[in-house]
N, C-alpha and C positions, 0 to 999 in steps of 0.2 A: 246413492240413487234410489229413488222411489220404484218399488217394481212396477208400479201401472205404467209409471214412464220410461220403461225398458222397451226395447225395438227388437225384433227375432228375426232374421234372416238366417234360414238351414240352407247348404250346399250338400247336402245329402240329404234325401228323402230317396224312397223307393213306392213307382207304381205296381200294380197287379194290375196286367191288362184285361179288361172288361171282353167278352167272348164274341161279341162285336163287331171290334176296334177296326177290323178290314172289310166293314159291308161298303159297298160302294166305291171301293179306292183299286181296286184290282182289273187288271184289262180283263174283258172276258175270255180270251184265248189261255191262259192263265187262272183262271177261277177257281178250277179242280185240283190246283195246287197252292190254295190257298191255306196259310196255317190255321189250323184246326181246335178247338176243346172237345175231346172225347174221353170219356168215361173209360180208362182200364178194367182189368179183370178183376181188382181189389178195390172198383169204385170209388179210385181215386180221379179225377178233374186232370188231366195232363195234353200240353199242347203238342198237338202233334206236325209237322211238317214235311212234307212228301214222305208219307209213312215213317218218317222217323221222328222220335218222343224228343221235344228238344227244350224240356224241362216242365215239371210242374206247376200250377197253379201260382200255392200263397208260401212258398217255402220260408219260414221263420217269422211269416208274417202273424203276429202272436197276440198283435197291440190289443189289452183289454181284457186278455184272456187271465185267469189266476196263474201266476207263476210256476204251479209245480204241472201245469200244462204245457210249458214251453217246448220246444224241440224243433229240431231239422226237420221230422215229420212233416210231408206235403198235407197244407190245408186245403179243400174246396171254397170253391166260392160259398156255397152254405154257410161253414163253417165261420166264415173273416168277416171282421167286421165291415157292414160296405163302404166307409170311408175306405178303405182300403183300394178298391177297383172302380169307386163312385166319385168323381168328381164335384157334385152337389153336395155329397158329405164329405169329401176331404176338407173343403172348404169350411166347413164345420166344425169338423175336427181341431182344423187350425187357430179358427178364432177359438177355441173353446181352451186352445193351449198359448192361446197368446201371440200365434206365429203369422209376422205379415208376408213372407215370399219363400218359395219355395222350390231346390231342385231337384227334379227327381229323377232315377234309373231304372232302367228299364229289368226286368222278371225274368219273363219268358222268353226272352228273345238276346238274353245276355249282357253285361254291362258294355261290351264291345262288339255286338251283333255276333258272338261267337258261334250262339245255338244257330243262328240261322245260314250262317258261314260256312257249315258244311257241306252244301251246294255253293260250288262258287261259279256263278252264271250269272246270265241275264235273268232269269229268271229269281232269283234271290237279290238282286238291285232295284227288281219294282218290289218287292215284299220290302224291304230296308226304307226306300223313299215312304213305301208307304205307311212304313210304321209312323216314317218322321212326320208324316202331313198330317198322321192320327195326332203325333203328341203333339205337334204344335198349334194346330188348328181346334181339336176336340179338349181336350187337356189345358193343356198351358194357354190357347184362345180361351177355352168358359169363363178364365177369370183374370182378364186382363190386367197385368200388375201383380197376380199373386205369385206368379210360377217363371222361371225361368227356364226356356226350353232347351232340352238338352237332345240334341241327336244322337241316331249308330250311323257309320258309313261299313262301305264291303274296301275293307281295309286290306282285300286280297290282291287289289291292281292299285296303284297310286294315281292312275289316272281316273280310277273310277270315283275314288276318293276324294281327290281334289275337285273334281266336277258335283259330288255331293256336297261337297263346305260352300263351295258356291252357292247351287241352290237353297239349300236351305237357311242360307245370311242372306240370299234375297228376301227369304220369306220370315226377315225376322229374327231367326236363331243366329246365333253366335256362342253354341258351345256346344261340344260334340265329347262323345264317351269312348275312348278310345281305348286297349291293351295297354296293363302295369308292361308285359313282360312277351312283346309279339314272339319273341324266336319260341316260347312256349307253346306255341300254335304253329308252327314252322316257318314261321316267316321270320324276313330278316331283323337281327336285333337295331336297336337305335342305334348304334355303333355304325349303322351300314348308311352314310349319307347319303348313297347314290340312290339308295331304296325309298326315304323319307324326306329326303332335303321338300320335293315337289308338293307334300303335306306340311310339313313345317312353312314351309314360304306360302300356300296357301292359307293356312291358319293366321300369319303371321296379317296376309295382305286383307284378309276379311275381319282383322279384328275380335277372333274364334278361338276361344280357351278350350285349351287341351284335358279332357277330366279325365284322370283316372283312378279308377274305384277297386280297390281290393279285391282279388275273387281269382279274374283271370287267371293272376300269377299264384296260386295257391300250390302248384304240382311243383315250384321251384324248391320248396320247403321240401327235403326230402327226409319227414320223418320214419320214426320207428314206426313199422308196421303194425307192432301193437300196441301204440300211444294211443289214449284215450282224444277225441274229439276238442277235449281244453287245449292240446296243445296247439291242434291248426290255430284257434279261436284266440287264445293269447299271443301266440307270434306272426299272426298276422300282420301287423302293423310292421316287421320287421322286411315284408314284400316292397309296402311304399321305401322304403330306403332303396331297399337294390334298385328300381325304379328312379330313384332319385338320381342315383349313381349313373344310373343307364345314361342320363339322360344331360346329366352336369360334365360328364369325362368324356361324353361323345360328340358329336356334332353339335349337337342341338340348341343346346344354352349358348356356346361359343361362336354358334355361324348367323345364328336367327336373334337377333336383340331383342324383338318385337314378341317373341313366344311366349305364349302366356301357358302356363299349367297348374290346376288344382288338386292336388293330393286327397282322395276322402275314404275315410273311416281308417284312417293307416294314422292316426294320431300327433301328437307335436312334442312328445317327449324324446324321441331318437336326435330331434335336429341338433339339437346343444353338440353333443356329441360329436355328430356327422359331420356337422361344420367344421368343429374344431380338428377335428382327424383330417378332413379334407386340408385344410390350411398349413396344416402342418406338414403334411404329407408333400404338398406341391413345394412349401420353402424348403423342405428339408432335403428331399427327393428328383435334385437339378437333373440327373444324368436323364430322366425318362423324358425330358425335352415338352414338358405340357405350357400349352400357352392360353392364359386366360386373359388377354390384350392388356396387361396392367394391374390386371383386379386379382383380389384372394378370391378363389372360390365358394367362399362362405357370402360373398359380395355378390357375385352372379347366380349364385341360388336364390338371396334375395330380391332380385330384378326379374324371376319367372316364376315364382312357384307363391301357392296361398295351399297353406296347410288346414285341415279341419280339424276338430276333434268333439266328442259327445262329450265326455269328462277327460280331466287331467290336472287333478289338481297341484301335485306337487311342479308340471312343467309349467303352470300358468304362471306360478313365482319368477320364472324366469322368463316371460314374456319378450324383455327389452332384449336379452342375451339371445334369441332367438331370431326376433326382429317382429317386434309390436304388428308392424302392416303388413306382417306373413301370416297371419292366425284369424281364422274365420271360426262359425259355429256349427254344428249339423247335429239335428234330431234324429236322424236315423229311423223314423218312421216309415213301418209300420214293425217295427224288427225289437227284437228281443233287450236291444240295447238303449230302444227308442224312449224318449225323456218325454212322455205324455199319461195325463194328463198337465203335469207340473211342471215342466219345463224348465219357465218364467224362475218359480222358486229355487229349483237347483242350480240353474246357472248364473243366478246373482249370489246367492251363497258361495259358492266354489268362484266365483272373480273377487267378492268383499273378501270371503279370506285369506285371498293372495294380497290381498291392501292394492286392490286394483283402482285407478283414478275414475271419477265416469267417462272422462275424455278413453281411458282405453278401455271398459267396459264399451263405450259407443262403438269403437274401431273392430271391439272381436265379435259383438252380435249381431253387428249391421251395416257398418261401413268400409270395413274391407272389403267383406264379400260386394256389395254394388259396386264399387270402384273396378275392382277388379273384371268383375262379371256386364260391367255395363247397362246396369240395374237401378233403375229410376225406383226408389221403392213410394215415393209420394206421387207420381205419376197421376194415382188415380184416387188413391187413399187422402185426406190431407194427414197432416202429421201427426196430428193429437188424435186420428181414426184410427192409425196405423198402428199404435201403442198396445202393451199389452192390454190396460187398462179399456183402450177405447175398441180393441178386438172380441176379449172378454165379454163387455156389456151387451153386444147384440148376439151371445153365445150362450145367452144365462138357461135355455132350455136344452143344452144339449145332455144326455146322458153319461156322463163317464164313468158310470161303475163299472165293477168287473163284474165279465158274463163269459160265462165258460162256451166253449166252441158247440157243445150240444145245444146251450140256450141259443145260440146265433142260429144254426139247423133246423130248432123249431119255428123258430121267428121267419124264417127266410122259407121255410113249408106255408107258411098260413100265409106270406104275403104271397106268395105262387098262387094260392088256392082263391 
């Protein structure tokens, strides 16, 4: 395959919400508890939420910066590049990497509306709606066709829950960011059908993929207290299994046919594995009485789930042993691990040297993830626009050198001034 004629659909991106995001969408009886960016004592950017901090600004958001800059350290908006929180320049960004759609998670407000969750009221249900009218209205509406919108719901009542899948597949959306790992928030695990079944059969009735994004479940890893940071960051991806697990041996996959769920940033190298364990486990293991209607379990994982990953080169060899139309692609922008400016060249390198066909080079860039997610990506683009080649061309002014977080500071001074 010709790189111009590559196609880029990411199911992971990550937004920085712009300071903003809630003018106009708040009742006014409400207003004064509206989440907030204020400046802490160490002049760092942090959002704040009825008095409590409920995460930083641009955490890992690095994209652009020199490498031995990186870090967890919270970035300011200053600091980040504004593709990052700028919609006008994400969009820029994208073509400039080649990428025609795009999904993205939410910052400050947690990948499963966690930060905002701990207020669980009414009052934290119009903040949630309203993030979601932000994302999909301001966001994912500026560039119809680029962005697929992803929702939070207040994942604390199931009624509350189910009446937000609703809404917001009225208005469009049809995917939502939901908890790897709820009982690590206190609520019940997926095991508990009584609790979930009424979110699953809503998901299931609106047509609305289940996301879930690494992060949440990070406290189930109970490392050494004085491991270094490598280890959360490499065994991450070991979170999406347990997850996987949750969700394959519990009600969910087994009661809901129609469930749809996407795995991102938790990688496609474990599933070989998983599967095969799984399979053997259920033939070998009659007495614990599991029923998957007829099917190996390795079957039913492939009828719900689409896996992502940034790199993997050695599981990409084993695409077909996986299942070719479980494997999507994710940039991971704006993040430390994110594949930009170059994208396009890494991830045809890393498919040509698995001796990948274009038919499944098409399926992992950009045809899974549509299918799955419900994603017209020529909608508005034609095809030969949509391409890396035909993205690039109207991108050729962008800048993508590296600029260290002080040069973004001064630049973003004199544009203030």
């Amino acid at each position: 395959m010709n790189i111009d004629d590559l196609i880029l659909v990411s199911i992971d991106d990550h937004v920085v919400e712009p300071p903003d995001m809630f003018n106009g969408r708040i009742p006014a009886k409400w207003a004064d508890q509206t989440p907030r960016v204020e400046v802490d004592e160490h002049g760092i950017d942090r959002w704040v939420y009825r008095g409590r901090p409920t995460g930083v600004v641009g955490l890992n958001a690095v994209v652009s910066w020199p490498p031995e800059e990186w870090g967890f350290d919270p970035a300011g908006y200053a600091e980040m590049r504004p593709a990052v929180y700028n919609v006008h320049e994400r969009i820029r960004d994208m073509n400039a990497n080649g990428v025609l759609g795009s999904m993205c998670f939410p910052t400050f407000a947690g990948f499963s509306a966690g930060h905002l969750s701990y207020f669980k009221d009414e009052i934290t249900v119009a903040m949630i709606q309203a993030y979601n009218d932000w994302h999909i209205e301001d966001w994912a509406g500026a560039y119809p066709g680029r962005f697929i919108p992803n929702a939070i719901l207040p994942l604390w009542d199931p009624k509350l829950a189910v009446a937000e899948i609703e809404r917001v597949a009225n208005k469009g959306c049809h995917a939502v960011s939901v908890a790897e790992l709820p009982h690590i928030d206190g609520l019940p695990s997926y095991h508990d059908g009584d609790y979930w079944s009424p979110v699953f059969q809503a998901l299931s009735d609106h047509d609305t993929v289940m996301n879930l994004h690494i992060g949440q479940g990070f406290s189930v890893l109970k490392l050494a207290p004085d491991a270094p940071i490598d280890n959360l960051m490499v065994l991450a991806p070991s979170i999406s299994q347990i997850a996987a697990q949750d969700l394959l041996w519990g009600p969910a996959f087994r009661k809901f046919p129609k469930l749809k769920v996407t795995l991102s940033e938790g990688g496609i190298g474990w599933i070989t594995y998983f599967l095969d364990r799984s399979d053997r486990h259920y033939t070998n293991q009659k007495w614990l009485r599991r029923d998957f209607g007829g099917k190996l379990p390795s079957e039913v994982f492939r009828e719900h789930v689409l896996a992502c990953y940034v790199t993997d080169k050695t599981a990409l060899k084993l695409r077909h042993d996986i299942g070719i139309d479980n494997i999507a692609w994710e940039c991971d922008y704006p993040h430390s691990d994110s594949l930009w400016p170059d994208a396009p060249e890494f991830v045809l390198q890393e498919l040509q040297a698995a001796d990948a066909s274009d038919a499944d080079i098409d399926k992992i860039t950009w045809q899974n993830a549509c299918r799955f997610l419900n994603f017209d990506p020529f909608a508005h683009l034609p095809k030969d626009q949509a391409t890396v080649g035909g993205l690039r061309a109207i991108a050729r002014d962008v800048d993508v050198s590296t600029r260290s977080r002080k040069e973004y500071a001064e630049l973003y001074t004199q544009h203030a001034n």
